[in-house]
Backbone bond lengths (Angstrom), bond angles and torsions (degrees), N, CA, C in turn:
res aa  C-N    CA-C-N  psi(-1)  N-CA   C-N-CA  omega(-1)  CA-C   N-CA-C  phi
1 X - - - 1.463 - - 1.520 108.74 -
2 X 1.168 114.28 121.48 1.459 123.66 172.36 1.578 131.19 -70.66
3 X 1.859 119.35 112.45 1.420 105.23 -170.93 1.100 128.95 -51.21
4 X 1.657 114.42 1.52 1.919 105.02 -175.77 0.847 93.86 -115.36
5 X 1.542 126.15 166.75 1.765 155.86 -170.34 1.455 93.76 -107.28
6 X 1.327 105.40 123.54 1.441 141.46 -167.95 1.520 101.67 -84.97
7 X 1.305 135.54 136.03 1.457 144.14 172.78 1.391 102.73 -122.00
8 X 1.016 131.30 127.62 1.592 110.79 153.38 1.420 124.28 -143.90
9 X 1.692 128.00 112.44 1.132 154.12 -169.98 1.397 107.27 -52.99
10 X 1.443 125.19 93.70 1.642 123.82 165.95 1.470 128.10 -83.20
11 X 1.329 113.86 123.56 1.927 84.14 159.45 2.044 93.48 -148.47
12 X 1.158 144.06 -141.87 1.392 136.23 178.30 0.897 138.95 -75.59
13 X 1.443 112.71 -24.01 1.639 110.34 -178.26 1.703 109.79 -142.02
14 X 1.762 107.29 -15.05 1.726 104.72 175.80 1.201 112.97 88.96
15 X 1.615 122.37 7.63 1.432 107.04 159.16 1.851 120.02 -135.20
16 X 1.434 110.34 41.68 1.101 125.65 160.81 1.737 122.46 -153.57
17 X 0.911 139.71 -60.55 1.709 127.64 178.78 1.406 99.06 -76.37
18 X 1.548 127.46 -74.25 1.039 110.67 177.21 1.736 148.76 2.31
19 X 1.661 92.84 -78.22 1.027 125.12 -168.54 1.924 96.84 -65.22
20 X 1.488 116.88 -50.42 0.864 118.85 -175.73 1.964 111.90 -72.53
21 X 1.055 122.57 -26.47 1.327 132.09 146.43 1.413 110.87 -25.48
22 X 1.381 113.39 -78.85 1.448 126.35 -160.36 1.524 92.75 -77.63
23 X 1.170 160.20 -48.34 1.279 151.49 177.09 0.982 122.20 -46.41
24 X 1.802 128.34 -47.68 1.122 145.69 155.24 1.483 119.14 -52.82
25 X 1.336 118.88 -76.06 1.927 110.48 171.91 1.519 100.46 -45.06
26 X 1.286 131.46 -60.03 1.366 126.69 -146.17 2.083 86.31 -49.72
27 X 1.389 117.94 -66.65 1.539 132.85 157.24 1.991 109.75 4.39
28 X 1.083 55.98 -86.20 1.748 89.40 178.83 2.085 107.24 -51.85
29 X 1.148 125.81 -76.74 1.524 116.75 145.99 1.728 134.69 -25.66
30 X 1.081 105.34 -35.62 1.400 109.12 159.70 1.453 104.54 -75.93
31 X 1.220 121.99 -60.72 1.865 105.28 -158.27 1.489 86.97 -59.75
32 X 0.879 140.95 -101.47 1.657 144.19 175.56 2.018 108.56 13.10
33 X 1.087 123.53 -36.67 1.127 131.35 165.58 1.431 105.13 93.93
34 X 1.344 116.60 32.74 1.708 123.49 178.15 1.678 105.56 -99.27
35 X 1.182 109.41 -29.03 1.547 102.69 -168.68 1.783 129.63 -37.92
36 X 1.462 101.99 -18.05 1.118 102.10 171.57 1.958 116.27 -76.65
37 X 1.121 89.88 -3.36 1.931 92.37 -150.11 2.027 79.79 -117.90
38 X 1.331 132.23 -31.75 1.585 125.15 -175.04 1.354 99.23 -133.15
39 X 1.869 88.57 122.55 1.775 102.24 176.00 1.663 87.91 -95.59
40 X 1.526 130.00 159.14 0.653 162.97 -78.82 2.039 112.34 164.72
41 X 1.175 135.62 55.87 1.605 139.82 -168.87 1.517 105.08 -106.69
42 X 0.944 115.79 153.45 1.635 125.99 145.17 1.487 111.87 -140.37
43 X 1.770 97.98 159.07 1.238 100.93 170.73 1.728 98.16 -151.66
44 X 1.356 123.56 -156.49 0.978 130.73 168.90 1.604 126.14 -140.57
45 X 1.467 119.65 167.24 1.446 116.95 -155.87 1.376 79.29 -88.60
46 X 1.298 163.73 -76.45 1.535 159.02 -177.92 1.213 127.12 -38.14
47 X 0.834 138.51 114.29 2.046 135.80 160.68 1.512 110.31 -78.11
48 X 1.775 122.12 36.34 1.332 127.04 174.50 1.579 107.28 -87.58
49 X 1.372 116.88 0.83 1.623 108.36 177.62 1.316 89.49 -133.27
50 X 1.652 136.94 0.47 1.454 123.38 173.27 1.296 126.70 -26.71
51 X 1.337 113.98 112.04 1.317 136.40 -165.98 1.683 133.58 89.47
52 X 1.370 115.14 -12.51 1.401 131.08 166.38 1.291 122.61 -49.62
53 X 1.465 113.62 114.16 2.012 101.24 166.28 1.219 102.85 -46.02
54 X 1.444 109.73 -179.11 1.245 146.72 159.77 1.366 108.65 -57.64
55 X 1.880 97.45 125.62 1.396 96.95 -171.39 1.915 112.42 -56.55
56 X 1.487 102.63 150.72 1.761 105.01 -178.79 1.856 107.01 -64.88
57 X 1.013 121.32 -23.78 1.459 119.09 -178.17 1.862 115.47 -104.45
58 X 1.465 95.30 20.59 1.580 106.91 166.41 1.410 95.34 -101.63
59 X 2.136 115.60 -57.93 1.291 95.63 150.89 1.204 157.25 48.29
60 X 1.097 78.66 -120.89 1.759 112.70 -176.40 1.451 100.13 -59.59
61 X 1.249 121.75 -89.27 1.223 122.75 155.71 2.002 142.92 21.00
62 X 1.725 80.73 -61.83 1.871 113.17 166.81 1.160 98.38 -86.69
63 X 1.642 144.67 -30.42 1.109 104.52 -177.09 1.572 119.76 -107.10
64 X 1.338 99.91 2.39 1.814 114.49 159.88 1.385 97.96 -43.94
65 X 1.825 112.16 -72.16 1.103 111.21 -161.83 1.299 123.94 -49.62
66 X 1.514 118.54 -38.19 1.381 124.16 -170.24 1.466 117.53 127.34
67 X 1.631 100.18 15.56 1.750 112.06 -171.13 1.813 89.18 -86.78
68 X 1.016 150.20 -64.72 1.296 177.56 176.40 1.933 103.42 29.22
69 X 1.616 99.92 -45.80 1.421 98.67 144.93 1.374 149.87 -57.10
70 X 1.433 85.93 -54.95 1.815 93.92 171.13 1.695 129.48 -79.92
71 X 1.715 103.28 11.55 1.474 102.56 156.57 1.410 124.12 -74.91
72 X 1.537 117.02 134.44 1.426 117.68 175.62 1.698 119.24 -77.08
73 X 1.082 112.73 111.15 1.343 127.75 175.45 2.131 100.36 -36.91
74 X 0.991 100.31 -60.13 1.468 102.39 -177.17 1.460 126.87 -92.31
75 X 1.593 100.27 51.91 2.196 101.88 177.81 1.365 90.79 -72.03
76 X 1.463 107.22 159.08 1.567 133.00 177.22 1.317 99.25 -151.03
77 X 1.623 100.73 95.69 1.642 106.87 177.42 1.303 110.33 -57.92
78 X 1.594 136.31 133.64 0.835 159.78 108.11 1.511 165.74 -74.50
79 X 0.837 133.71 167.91 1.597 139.44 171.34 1.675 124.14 -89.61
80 X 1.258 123.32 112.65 0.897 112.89 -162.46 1.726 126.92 -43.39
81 X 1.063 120.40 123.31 1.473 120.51 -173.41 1.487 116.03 -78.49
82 X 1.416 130.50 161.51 1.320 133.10 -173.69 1.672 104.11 -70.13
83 X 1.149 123.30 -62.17 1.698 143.12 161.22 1.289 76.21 -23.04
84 X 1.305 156.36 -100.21 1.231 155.58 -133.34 1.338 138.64 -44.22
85 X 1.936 80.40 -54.84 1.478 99.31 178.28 1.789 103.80 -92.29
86 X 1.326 122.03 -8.92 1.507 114.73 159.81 1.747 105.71 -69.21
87 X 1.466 127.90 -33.04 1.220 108.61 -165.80 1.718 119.55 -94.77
88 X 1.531 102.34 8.26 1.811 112.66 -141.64 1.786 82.44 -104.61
89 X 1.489 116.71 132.55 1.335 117.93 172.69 1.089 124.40 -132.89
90 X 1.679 110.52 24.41 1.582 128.18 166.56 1.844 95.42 -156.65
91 X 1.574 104.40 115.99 1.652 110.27 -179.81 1.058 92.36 -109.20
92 X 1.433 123.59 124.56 1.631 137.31 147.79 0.991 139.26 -111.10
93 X 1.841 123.15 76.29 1.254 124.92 177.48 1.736 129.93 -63.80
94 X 0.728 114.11 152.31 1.608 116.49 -155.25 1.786 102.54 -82.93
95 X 1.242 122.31 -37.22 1.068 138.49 154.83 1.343 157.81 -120.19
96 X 1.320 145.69 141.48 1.288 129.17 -164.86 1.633 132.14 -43.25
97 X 1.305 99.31 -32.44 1.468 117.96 167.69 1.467 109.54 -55.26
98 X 1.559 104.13 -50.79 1.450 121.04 -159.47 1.988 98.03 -54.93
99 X 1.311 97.26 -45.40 1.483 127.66 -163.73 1.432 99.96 -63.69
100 X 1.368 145.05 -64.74 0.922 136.67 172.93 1.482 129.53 -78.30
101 X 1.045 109.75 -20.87 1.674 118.25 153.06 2.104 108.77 -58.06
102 X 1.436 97.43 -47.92 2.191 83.56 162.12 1.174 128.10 -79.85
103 X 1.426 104.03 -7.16 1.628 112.46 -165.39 1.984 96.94 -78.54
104 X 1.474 92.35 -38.43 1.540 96.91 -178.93 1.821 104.98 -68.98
105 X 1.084 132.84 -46.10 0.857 130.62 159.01 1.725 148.76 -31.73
106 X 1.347 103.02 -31.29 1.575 123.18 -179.78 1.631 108.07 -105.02
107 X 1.417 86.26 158.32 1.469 94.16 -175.99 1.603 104.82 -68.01
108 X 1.296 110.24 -169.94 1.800 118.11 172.06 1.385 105.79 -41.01
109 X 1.742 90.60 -64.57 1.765 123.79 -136.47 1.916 89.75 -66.77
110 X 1.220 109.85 -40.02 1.977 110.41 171.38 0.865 124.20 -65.46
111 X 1.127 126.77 -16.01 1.758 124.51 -157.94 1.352 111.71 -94.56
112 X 1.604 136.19 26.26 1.482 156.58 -133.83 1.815 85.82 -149.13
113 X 1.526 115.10 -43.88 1.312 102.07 -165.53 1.173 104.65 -113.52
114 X 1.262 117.67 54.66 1.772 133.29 179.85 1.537 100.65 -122.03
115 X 1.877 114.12 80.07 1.854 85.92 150.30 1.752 106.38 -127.49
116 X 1.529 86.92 169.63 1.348 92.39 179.44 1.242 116.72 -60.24
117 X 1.549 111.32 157.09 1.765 140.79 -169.24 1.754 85.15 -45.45
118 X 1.376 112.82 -84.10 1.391 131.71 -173.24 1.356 132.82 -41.72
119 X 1.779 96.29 -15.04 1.949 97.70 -170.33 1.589 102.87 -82.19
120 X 1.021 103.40 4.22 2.052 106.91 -175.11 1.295 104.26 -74.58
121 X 1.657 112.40 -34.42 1.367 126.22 -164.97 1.737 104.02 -65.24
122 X 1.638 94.54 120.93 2.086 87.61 173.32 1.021 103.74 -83.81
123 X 1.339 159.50 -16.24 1.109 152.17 170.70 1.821 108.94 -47.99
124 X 1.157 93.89 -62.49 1.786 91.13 -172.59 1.467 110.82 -75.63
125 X 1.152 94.10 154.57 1.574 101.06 -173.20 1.604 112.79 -82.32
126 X 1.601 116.20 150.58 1.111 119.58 174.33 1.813 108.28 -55.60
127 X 1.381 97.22 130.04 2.252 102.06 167.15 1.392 93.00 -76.47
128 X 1.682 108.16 152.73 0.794 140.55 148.74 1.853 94.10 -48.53
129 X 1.921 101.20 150.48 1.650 85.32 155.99 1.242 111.79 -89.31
130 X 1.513 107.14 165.99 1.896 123.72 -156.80 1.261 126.93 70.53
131 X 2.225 110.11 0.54 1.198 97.48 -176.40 1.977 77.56 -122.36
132 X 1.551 136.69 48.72 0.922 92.33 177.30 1.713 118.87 -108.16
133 X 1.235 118.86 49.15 1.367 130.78 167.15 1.455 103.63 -99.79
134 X 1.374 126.40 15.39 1.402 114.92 158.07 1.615 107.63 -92.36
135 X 1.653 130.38 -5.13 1.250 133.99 -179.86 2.181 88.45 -100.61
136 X 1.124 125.39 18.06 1.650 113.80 -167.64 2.003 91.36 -71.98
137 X 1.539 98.36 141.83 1.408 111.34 143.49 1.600 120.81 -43.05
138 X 1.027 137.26 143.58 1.146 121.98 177.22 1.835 105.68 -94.35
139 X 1.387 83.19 149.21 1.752 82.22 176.24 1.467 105.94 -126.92
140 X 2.276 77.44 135.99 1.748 100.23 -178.94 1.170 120.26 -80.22
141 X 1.538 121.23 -2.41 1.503 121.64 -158.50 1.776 111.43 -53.30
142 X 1.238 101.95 -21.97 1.550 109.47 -172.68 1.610 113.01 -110.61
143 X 1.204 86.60 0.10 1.577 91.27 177.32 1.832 126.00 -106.63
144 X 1.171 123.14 -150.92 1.068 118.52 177.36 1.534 118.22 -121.15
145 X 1.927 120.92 -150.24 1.441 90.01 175.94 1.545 114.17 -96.90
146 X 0.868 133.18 40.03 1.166 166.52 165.66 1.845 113.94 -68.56
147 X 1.479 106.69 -68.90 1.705 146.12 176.23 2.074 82.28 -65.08
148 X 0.901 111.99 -69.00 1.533 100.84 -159.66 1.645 107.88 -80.10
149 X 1.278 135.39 -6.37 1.416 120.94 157.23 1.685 114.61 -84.49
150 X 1.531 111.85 -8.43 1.489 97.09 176.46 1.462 91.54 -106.96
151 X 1.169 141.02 16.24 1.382 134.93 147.18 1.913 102.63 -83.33
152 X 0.879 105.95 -48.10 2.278 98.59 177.46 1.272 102.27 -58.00
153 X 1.062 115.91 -33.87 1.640 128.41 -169.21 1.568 94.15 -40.85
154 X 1.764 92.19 -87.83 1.553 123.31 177.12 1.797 108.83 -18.36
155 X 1.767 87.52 -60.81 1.741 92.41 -162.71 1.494 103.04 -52.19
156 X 1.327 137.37 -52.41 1.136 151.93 -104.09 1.347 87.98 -109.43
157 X 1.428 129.83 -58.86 1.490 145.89 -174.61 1.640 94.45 -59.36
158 X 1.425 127.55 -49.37 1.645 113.20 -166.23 1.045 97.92 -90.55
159 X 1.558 144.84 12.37 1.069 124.48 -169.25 1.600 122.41 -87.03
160 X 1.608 102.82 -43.35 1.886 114.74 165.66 1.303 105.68 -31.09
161 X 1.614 125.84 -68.53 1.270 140.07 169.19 1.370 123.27 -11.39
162 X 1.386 100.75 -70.55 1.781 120.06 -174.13 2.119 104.05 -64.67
163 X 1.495 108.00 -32.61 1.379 132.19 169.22 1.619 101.89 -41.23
164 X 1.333 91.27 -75.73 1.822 106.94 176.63 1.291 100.85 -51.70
165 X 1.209 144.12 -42.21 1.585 115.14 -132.29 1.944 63.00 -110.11
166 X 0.847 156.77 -149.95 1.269 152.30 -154.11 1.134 109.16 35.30
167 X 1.946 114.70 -76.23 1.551 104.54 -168.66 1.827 112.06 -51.38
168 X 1.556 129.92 -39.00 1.121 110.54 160.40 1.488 134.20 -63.85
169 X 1.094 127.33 -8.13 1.825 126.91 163.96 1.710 90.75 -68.89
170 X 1.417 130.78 -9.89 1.467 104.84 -158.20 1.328 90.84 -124.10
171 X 1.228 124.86 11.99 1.735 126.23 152.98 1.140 121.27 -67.75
């Protein structure tokens, strides 16, 4: 069993919300002064971009903000791995799709520590269950840069949140 608390950033393919997920909390966990105690992964429920950096207009994006350092030179889009989901002890898929596409994926005993990116947020209201793609990240993949700053937006605003609700699992 590993001394740090596992995060791991989902969304379809691992080279846009995700990635920018885990760059940002991991961010965000450091200023907070946890980084030693929460690693910080993403992956995705698909292996349709397996092996792809990070898309260039997620990018751009991170380094507007001021992430530009804390991008990893070496992402290797992936699919979430088994090793992964044995070591991961907070799953946050970005969307409802995302969510039940891992839910199928994990054993019983995991599927308790799967919520969405967005449900941290007090602002939005709790979904009904079956309605919770009205809390979805939005996805830029089809959009422009436009689509990917109101996706940083999103990440960036729930992220303190997800910070808190961690540093208390680690009391």
């Amino acid at each position: 069993m590993s001394d740090t608390y596992t995060v791991m950033t989902v969304c379809t393919g691992n080279i846009c919300r995700s990635p920018m997920g885990e760059i940002i909390l991991r961010h965000f966990f450091e200023e907070r002064g946890l980084g030693d105690r929460v690693t910080v992964e993403s992956s995705g429920v698909s292996d349709e971009e397996w092996s792809h950096p990070i898309d260039p207009r997620a990018v751009r994006v991170l380094r507007e903000r001021g992430y530009g350092d804390e991008i990893p030179r070496d992402h290797f889009a992936h699919r979430i791995s088994r090793d992964e989901i044995e070591r991961t002890d907070l799953f946050l898929p970005m969307t409802a799709s995302h969510m039940r596409a891992l839910k199928r994926q994990l054993p019983e005993a995991k599927r308790s520590q799967v919520q969405m990116y967005r449900s941290f947020d007090p602002d939005l209201p709790k979904p009904k269950p079956g309605r919770e793609d009205e809390i979805d990240l939005v996805d830029p993949w089809y959009g422009g840069q436009h689509e990917f700053e109101v996706a940083i937006d999103q990440i960036e605003q729930v992220a303190p949140y997800i910070v808190d609700w961690v540093a208390d699992q680690l009391n």
